[in-house]
Z-matrix of the N, CA and C atoms (Angstrom, degrees):
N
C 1 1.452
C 2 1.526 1 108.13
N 3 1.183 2 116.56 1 122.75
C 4 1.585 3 129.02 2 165.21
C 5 1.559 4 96.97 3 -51.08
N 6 1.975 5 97.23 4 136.73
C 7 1.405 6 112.66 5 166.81
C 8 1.330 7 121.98 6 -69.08
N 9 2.006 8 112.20 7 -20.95
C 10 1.176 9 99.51 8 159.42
C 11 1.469 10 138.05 9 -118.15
N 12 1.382 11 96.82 10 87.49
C 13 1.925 12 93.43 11 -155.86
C 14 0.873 13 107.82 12 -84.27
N 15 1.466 14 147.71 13 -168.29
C 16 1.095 15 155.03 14 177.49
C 17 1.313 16 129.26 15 -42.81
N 18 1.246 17 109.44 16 -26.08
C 19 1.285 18 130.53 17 -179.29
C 20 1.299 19 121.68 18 -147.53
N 21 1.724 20 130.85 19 129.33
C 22 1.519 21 96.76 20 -165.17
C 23 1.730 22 79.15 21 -153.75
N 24 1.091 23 114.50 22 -138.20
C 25 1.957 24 136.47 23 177.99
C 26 0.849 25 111.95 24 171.85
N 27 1.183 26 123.58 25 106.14
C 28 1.686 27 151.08 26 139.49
C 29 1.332 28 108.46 27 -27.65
N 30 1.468 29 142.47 28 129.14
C 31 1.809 30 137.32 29 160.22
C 32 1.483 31 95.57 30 -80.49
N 33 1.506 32 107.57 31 146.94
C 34 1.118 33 120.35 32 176.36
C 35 1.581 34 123.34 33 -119.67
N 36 1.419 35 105.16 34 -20.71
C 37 1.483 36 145.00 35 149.23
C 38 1.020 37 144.09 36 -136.53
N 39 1.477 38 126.95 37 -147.71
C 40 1.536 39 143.04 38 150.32
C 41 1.381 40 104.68 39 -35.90
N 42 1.488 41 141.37 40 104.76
C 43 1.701 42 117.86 41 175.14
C 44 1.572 43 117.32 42 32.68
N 45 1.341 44 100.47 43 48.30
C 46 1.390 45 113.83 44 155.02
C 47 1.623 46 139.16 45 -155.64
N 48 0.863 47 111.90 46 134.12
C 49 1.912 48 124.74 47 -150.37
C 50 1.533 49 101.20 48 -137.84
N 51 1.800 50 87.29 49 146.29
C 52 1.354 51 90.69 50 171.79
C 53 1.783 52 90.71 51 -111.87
N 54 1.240 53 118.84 52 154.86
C 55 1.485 54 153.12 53 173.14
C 56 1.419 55 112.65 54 -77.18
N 57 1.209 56 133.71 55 122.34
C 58 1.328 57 134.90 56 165.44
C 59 1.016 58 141.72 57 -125.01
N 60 1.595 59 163.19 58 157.01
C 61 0.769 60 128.36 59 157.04
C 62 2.158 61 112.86 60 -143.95
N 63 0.844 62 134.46 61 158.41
C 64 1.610 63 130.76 62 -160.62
C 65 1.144 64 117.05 63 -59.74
N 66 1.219 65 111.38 64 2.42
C 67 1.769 66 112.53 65 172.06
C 68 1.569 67 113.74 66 -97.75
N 69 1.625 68 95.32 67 -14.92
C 70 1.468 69 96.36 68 -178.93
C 71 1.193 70 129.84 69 116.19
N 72 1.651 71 119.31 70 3.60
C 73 1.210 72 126.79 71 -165.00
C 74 2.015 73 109.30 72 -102.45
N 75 1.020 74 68.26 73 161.58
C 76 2.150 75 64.97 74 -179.66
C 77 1.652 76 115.19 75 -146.66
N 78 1.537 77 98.79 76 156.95
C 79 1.567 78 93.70 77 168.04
C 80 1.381 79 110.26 78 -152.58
N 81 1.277 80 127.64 79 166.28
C 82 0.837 81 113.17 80 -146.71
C 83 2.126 82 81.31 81 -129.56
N 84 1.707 83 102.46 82 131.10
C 85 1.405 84 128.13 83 -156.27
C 86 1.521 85 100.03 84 -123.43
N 87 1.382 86 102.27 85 132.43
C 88 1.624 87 109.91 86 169.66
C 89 1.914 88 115.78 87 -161.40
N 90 1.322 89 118.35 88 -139.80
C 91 1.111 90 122.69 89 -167.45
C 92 1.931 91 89.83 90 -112.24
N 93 1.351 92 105.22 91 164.62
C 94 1.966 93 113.04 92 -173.33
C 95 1.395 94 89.33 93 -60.84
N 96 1.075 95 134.51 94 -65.30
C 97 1.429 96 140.35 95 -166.19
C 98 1.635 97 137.48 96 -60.06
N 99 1.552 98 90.94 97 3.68
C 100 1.762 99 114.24 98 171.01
C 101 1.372 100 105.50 99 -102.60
N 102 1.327 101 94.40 100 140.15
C 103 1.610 102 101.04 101 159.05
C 104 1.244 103 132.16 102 -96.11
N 105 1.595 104 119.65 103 142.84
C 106 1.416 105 117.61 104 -166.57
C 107 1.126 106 127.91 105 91.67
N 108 1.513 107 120.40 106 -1.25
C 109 1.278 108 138.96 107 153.07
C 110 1.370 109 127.22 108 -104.52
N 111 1.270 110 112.61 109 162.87
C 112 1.609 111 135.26 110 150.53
C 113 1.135 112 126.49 111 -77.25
N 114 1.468 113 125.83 112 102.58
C 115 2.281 114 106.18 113 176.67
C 116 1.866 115 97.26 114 -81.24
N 117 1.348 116 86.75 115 156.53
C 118 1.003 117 112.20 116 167.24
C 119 1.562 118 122.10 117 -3.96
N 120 1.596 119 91.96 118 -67.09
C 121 1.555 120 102.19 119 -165.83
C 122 1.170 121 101.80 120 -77.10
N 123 1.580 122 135.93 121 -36.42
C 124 1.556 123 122.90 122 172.18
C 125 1.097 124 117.13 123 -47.81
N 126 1.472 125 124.63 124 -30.10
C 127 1.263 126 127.63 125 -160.00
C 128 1.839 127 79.06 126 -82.31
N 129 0.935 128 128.29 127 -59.22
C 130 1.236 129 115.06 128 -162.07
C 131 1.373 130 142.21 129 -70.59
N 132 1.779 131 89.28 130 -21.57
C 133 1.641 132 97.72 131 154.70
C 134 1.616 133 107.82 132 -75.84
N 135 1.345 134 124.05 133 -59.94
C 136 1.374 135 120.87 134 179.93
C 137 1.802 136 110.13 135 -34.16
N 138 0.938 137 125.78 136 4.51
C 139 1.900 138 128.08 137 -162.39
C 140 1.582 139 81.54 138 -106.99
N 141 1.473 140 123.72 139 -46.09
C 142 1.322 141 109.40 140 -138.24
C 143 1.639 142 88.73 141 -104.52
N 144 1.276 143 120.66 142 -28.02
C 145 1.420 144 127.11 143 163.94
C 146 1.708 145 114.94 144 -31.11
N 147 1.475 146 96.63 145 -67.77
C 148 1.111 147 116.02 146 -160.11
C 149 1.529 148 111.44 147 -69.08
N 150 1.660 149 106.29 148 -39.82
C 151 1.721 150 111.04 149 173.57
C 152 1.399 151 97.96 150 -51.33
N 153 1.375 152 126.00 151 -50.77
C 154 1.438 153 129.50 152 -155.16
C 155 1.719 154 107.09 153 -51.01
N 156 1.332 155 110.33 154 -22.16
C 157 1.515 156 122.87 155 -161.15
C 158 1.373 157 108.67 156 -100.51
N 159 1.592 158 90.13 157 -34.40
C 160 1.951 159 93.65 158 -176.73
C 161 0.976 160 103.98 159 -90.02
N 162 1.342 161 143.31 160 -27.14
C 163 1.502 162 136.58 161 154.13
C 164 1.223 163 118.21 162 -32.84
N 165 1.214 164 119.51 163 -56.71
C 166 1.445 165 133.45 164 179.71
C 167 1.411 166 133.59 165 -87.09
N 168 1.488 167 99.18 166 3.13
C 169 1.883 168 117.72 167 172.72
C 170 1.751 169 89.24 168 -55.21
N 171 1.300 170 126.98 169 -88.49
C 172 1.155 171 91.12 170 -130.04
C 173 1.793 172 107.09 171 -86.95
N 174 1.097 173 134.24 172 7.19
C 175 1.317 174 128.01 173 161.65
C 176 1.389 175 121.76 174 -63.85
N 177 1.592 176 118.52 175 -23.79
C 178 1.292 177 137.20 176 155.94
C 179 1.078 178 111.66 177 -42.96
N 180 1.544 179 115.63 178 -75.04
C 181 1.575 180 127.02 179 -178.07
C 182 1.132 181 113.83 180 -45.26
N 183 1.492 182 116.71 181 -56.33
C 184 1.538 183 116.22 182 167.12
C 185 1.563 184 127.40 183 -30.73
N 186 1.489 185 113.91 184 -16.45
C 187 0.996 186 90.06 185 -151.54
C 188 2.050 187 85.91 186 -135.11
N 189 1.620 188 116.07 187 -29.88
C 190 1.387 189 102.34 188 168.34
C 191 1.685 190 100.45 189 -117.73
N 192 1.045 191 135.64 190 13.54
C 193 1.514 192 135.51 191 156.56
C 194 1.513 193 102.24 192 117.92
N 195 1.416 194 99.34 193 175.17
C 196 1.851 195 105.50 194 -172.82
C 197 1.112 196 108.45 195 -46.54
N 198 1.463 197 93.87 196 -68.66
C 199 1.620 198 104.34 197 -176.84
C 200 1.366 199 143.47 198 -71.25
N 201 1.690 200 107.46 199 39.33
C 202 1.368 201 112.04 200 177.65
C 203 1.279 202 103.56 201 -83.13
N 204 1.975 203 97.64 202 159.43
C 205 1.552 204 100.11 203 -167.54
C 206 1.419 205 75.97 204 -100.99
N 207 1.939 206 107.93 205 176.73
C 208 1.529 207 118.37 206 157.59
C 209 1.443 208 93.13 207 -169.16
N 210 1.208 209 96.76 208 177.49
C 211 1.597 210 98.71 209 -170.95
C 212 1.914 211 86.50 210 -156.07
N 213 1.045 212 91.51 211 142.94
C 214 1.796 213 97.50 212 -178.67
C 215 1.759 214 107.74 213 -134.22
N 216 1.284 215 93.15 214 111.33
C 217 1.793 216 113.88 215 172.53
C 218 1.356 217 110.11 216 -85.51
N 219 1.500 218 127.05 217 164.52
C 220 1.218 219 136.77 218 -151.06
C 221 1.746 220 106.80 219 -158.62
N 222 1.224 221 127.45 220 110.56
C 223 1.818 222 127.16 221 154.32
C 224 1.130 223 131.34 222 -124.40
N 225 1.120 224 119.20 223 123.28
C 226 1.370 225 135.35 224 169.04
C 227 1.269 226 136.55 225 -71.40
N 228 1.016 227 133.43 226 121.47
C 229 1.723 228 119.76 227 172.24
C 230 1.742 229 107.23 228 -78.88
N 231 1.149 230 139.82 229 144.50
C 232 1.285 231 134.17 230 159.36
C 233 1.740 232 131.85 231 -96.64
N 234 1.029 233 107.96 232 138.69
C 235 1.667 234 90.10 233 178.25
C 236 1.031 235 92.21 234 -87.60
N 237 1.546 236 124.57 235 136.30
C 238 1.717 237 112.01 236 165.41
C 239 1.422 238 115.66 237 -92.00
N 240 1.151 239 123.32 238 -11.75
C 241 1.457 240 128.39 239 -177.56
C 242 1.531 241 113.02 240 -75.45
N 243 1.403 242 112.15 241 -41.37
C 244 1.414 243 147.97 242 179.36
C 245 1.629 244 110.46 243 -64.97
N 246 1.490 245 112.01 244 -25.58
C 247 1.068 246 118.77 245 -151.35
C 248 2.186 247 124.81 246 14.48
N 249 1.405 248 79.12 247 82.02
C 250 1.206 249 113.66 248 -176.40
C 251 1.277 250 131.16 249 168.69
N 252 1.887 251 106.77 250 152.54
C 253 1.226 252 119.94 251 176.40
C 254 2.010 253 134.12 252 -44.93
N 255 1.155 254 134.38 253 99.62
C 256 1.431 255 128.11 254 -162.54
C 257 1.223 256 109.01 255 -77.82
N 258 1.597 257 127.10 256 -55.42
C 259 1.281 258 123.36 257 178.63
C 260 1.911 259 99.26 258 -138.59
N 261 0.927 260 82.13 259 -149.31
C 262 2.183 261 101.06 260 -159.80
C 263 1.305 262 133.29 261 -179.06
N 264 1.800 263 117.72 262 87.49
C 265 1.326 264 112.44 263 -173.73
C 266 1.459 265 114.81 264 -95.35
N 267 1.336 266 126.41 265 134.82
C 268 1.558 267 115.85 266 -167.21
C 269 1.893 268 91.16 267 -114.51
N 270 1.361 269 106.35 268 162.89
C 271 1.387 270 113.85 269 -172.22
C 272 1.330 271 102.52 270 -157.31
N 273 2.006 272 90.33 271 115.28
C 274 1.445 273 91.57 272 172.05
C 275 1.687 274 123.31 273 -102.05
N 276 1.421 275 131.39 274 113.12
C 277 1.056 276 116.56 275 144.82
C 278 1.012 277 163.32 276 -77.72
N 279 1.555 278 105.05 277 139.92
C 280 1.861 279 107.62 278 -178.13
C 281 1.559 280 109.95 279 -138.29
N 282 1.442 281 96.58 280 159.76
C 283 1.577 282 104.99 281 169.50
C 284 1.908 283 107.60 282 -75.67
N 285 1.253 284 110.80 283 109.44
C 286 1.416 285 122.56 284 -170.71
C 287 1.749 286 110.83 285 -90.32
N 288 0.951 287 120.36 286 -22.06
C 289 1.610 288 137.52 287 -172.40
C 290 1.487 289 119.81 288 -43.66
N 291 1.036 290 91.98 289 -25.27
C 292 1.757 291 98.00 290 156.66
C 293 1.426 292 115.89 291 -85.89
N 294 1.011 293 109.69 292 -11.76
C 295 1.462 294 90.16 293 176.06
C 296 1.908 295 134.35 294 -119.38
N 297 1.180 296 131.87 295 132.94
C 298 1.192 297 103.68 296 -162.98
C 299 1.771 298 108.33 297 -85.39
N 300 1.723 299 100.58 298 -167.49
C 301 1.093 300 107.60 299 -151.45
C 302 1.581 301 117.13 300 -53.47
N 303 1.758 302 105.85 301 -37.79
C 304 1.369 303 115.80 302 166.56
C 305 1.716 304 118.55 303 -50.20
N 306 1.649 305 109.35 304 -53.64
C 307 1.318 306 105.96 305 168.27
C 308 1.319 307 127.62 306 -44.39
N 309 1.672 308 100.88 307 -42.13
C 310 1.996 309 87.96 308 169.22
C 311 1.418 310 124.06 309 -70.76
N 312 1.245 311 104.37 310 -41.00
C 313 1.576 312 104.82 311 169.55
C 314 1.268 313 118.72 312 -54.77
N 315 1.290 314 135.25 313 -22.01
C 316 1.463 315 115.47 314 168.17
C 317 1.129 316 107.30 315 -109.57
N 318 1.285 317 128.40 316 7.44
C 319 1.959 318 111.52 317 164.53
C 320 1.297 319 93.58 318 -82.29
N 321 1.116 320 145.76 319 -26.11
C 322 1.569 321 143.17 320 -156.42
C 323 1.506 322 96.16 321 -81.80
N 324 1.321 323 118.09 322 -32.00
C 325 1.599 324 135.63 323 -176.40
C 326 1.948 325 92.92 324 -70.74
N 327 1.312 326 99.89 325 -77.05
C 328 1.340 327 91.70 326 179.82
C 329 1.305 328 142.26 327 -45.62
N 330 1.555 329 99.54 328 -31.24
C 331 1.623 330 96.87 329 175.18
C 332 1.376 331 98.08 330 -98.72
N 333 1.161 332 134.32 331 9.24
C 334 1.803 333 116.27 332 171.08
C 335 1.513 334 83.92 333 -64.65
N 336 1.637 335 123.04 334 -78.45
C 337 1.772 336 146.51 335 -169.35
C 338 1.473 337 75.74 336 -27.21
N 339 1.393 338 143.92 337 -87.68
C 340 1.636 339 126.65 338 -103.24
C 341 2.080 340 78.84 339 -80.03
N 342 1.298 341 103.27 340 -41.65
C 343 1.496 342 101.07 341 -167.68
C 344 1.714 343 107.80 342 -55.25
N 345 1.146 344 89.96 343 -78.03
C 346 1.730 345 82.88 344 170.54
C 347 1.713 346 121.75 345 -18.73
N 348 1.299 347 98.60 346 -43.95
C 349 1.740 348 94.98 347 -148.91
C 350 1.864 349 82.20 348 -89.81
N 351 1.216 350 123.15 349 -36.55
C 352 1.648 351 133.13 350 -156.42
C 353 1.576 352 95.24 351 -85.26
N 354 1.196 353 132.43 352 -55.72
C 355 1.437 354 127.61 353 -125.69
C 356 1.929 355 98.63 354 -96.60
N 357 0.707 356 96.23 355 118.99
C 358 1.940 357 115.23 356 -153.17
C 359 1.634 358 88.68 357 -77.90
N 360 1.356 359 123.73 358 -68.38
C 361 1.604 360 159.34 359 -172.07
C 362 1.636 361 86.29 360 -39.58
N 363 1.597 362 126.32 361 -65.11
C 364 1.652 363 138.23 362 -163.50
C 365 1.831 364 86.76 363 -81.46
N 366 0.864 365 95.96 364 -67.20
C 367 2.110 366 84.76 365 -177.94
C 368 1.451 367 122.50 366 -17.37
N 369 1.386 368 85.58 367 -48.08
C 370 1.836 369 110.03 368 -161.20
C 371 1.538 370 103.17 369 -81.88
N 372 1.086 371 100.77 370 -34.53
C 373 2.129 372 104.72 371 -177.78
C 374 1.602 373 94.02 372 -72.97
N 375 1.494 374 108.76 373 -64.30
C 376 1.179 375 111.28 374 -164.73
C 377 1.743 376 120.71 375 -37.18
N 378 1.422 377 115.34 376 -29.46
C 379 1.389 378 120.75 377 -174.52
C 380 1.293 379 96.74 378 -107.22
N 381 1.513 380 131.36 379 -31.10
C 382 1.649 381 118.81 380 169.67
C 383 1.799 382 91.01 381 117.99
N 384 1.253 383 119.51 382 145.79
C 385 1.205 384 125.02 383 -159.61
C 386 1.540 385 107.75 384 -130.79
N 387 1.950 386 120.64 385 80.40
C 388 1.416 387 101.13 386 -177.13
C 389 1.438 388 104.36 387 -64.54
N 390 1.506 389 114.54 388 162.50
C 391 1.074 390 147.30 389 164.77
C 392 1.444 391 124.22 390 -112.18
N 393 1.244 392 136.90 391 176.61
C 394 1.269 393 140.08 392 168.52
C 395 1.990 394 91.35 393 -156.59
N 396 2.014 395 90.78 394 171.06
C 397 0.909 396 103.42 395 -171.11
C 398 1.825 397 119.60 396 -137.23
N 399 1.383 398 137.92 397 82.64
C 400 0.962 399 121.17 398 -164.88
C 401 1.646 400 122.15 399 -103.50
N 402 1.426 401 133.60 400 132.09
C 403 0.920 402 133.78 401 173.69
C 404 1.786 403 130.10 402 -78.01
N 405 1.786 404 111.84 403 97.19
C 406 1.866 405 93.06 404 -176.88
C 407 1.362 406 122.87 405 -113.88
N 408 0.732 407 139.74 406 156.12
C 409 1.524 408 143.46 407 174.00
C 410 1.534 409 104.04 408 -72.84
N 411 1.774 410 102.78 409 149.90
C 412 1.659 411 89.91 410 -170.50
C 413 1.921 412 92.96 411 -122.25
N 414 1.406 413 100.92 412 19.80
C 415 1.830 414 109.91 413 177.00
C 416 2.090 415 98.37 414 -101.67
């Protein structure tokens, strides 16, 4: 794997990195207890949050218009022993008031399907994601 792939992180300090990726975007990564960062795991619930939403943009739209707002929250339980995440409920909000009770019941239908079938980030947890780890010299 190229050191500079598509996506990578630079350290900028002590357990701290900036995030990148080839389009140009950045963020700025550290430990829970810094300010002005993201750790790790926010970043990683925030990934699966956010798929959950973009999966479901446009069946949404379809159904209360382009321009609906929503905002989608995210909690985790942790194992602490495990050191790791156990489960993960994500929550999307919207202004529903247009629609009646049937209408919610089947957007809730639709965006379970679009998420399931769309959301790359929940796919990938859901079955477990090996990894590997290689160390290279860049002299």
């Amino acid at each position: 794997m190229d050191s500079r792939a598509a996506l990578w992180a630079e350290r900028t300090g002590a357990r701290t990195y900036t995030g990148l990726n080839a389009r140009g975007a950045e963020v700025a990564i550290g430990p829970d207890d810094a300010e002005g960062v993201f750790s790790p795991g926010e970043l990683m619930k925030l990934g699966l949050a956010a798929c959950n939403l973009m999966s479901a943009d446009t069946v949404i739209a379809r159904r209360l218009g382009a321009g609906f707002d929503a905002v989608v929250a995210i909690e985790t339980e942790k194992v602490r022993q495990e050191n790791r995440y156990g489960s993960a409920a994500v929550e999307i909000l919207l202004d529903l008031t247009s629609l009646d009770q049937q209408g919610r019941a089947d957007l809730q239908d639709v965006v379970r399907r679009a998420v399931e079938r769309g959301c790359t980030v929940g796919r990938s947890l859901d079955v477990g994601l090996p990894h590997t780890l290689a160390l290279t010299s860049d002299a």
